[in-house]
C-alpha positions as CSV (number, residue, x, y, z in Angstrom):
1,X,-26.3,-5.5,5.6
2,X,-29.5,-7.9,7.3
3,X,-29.4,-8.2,10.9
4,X,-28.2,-11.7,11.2
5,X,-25.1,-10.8,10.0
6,X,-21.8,-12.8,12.0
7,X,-19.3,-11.5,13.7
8,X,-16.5,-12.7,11.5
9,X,-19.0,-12.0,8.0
10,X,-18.4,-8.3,9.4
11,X,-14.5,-8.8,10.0
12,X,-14.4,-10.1,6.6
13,X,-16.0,-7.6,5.3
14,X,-13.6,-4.4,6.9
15,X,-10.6,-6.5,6.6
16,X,-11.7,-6.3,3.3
17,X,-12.2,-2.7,3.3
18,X,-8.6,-2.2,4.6
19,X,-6.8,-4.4,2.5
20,X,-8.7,-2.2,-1.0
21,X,-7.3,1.0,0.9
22,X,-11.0,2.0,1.2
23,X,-10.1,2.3,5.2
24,X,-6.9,3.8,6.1
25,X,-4.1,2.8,8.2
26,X,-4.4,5.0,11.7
27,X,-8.5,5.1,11.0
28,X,-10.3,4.8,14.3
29,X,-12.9,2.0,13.8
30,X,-15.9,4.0,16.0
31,X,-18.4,0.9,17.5
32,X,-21.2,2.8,17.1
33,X,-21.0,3.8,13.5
34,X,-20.2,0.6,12.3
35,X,-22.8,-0.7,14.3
36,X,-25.0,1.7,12.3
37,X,-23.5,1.2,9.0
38,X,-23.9,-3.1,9.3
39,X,-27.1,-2.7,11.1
40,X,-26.1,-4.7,14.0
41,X,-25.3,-4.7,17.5
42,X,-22.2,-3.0,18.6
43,X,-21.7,-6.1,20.7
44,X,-20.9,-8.4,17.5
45,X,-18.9,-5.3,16.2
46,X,-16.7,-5.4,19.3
47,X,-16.5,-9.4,18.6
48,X,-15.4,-8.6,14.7
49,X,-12.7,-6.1,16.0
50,X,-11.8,-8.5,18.6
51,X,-10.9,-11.2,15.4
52,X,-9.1,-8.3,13.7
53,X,-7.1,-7.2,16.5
54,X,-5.8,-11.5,16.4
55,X,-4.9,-11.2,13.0
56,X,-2.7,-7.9,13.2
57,X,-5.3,-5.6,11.8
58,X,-7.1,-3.2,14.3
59,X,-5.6,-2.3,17.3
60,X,-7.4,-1.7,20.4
61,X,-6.6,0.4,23.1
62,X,-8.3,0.5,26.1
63,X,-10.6,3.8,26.8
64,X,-9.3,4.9,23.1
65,X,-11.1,2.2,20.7
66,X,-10.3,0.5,17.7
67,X,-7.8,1.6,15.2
68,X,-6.6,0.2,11.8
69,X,-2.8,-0.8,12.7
70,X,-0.3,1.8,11.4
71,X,2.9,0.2,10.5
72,X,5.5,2.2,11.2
73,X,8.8,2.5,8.3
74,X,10.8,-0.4,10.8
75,X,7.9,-2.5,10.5
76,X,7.6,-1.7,6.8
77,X,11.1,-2.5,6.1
78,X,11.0,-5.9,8.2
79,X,8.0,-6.7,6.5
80,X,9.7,-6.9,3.1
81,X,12.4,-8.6,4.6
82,X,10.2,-11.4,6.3
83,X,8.0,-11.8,2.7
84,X,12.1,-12.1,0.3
85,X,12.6,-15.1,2.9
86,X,9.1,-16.7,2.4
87,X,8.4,-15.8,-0.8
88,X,11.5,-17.2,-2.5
89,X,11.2,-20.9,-0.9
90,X,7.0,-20.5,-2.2
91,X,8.2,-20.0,-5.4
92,X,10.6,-22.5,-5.6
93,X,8.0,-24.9,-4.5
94,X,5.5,-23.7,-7.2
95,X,7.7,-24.8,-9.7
96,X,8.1,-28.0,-8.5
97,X,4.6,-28.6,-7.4
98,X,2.1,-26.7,-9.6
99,X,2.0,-28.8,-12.4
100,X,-0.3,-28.0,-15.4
101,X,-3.7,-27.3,-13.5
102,X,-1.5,-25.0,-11.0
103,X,-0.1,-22.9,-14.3
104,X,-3.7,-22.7,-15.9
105,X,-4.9,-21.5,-12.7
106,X,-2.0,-19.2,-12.1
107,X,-3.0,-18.0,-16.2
108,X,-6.1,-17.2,-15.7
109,X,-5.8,-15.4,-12.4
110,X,-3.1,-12.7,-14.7
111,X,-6.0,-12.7,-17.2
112,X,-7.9,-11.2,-14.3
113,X,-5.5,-8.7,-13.5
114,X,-5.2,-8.0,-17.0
115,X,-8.7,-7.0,-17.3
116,X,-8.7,-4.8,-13.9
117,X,-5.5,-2.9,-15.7
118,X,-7.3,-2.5,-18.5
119,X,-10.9,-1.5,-17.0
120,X,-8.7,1.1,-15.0
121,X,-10.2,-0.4,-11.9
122,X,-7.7,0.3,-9.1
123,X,-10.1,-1.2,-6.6
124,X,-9.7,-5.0,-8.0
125,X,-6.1,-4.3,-9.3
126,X,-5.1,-4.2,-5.3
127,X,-7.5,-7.0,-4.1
128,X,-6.3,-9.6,-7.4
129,X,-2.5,-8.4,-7.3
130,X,-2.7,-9.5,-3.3
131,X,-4.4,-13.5,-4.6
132,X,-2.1,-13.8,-6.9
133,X,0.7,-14.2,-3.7
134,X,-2.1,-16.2,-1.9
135,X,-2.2,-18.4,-4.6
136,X,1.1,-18.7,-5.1
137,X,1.6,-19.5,-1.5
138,X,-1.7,-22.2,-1.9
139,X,0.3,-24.0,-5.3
140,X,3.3,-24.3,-2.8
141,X,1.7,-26.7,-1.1
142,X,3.1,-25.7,2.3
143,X,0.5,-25.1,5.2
144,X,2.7,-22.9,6.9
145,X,3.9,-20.3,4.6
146,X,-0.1,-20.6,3.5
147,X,-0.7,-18.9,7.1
148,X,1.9,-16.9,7.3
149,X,1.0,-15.3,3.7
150,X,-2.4,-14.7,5.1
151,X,-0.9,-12.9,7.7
152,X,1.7,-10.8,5.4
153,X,-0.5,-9.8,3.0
154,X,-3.1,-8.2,4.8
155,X,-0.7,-5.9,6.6
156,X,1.6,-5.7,3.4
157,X,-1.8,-3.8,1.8
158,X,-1.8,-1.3,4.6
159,X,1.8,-0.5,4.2
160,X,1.2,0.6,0.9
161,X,-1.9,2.3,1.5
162,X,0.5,4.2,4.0
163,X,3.5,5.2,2.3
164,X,2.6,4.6,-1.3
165,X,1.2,7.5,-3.3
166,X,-2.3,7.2,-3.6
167,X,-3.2,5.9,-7.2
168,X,0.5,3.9,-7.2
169,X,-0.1,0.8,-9.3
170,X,-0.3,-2.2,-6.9
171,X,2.0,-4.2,-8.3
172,X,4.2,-3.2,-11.4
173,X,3.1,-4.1,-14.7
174,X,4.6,-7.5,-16.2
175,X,6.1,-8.6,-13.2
176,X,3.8,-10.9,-12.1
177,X,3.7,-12.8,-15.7
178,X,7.0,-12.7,-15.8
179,X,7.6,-14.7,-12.4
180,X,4.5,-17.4,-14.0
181,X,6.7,-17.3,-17.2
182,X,9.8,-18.5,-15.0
183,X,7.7,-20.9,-13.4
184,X,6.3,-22.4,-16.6
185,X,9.6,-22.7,-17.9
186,X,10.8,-24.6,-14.8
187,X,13.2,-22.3,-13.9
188,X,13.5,-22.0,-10.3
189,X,16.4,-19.8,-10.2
190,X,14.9,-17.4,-12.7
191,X,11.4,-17.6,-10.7
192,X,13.0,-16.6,-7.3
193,X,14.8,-13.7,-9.1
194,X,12.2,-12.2,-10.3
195,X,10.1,-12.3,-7.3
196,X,12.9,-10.8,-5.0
197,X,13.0,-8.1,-8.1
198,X,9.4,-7.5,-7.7
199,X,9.7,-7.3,-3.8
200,X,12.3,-4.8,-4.2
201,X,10.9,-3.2,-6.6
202,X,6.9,-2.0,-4.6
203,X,9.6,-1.4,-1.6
204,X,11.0,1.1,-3.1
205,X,7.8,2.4,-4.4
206,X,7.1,3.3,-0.5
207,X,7.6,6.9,1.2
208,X,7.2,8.5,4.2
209,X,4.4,10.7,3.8
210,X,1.8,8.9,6.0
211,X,-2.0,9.3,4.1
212,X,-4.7,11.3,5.3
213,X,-7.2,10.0,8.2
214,X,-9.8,12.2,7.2
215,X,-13.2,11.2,8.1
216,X,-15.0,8.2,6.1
217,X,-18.7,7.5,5.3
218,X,-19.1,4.3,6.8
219,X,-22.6,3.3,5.8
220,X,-21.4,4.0,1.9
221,X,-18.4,1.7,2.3
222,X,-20.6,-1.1,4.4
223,X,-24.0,-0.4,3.4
């Protein structure tokens, strides 16, 4: 990455990272090898970790470092409680909100996923399957749940790159069309269903078996 590169440009970019499951929950974050991996200063890589540490993803400890945040199975579980809340009043304001242009964008974005399914690319199944909730929260219409989603999801994605078995599908198959078919339909009560199904449903999908922390090569994943 050039030199001039921002502090939150490089938070972006491992915030990223973390939410593709290419950086693991419990993952020190070392200065100095992200430093060499951006090609910057570990001054503005202390600043990026500093933005991450607001937004619930790195943790830093003092004479330790930086560390991706490591939900533990309380957290998990609350997690999943907080998005069934949320998530069922965003749906139930997508269908009384999107409108046409809302449903050919919500269309288009499955047609994405499709693709990613089909291409076998896990990578972009993860990142896409995580919009399609952001943009569900965006269609809404409320600001709130808008920030709250971007706080959820992030953190939702390290939760399953915890306890969900490593090449788990991201979201279930079908389940995501099927909550846009309720919503096309203008069937709020359907909609809602199916998302708290499809909540339920990648919950259970967790375990306990936290994932390895083994060493990464950060100039490959950066570079």
């Amino acid at each position: 990455m050039a030199a001039k590169a921002e502090a939150p440009s490089i938070a972006e970019r491992i915030s990223q990272a973390i939410m593709e499951h290419r950086v693991a929950p419990g993952m020190k974050l070392a200065e100095e090898r992200l430093a060499l991996a951006f090609r910057v200063s570990r001054t503005k890589i202390r600043q990026a970790l500093t933005v991450l540490a607001k937004e619930g993803l790195v943790q830093l400890h003092p004479n330790r470092g930086a560390y991706v945040t490591s939900p533990s199975v309380q957290e998990a579980q609350d997690l999943f409680a907080a998005r069934r809340v949320v998530e069922r009043d965003i749906v139930c304001n997508v269908v009384a909100r999107a409108g046409k242009a809302g449903l050919r964008r919500l269309r288009q974005h499955l047609a994405k996923e499709a693709r990613a399914r089909a291409d076998n690319d896990h990578r972009t199944l993860i990142k896409l399957t995580g919009e399609f909730h952001m943009l569900l929260a965006e269609l809404g219409g409320n600001s709130f749940f808008i920030k709250l989603m971007g706080e959820l999801c992030p953190l939702t994605c390290l939760i399953i790159a915890l306890y969900n078995a490593p090449n788990a599908p991201a979201c279930p198959d079908d389940e995501h069309s099927g909550i846009v078919d309720a919503i096309e339909a203008g069937d709020a009560a359907t909609a809602c269903a199916r998302m708290l199904a499809h909540l339920d449903h990648v919950e259970r999908e967790l375990n306990l078996g936290p994932r390895d922390k083994g060493d990464v090569d950060w100039e490959a994943v950066f570079g």
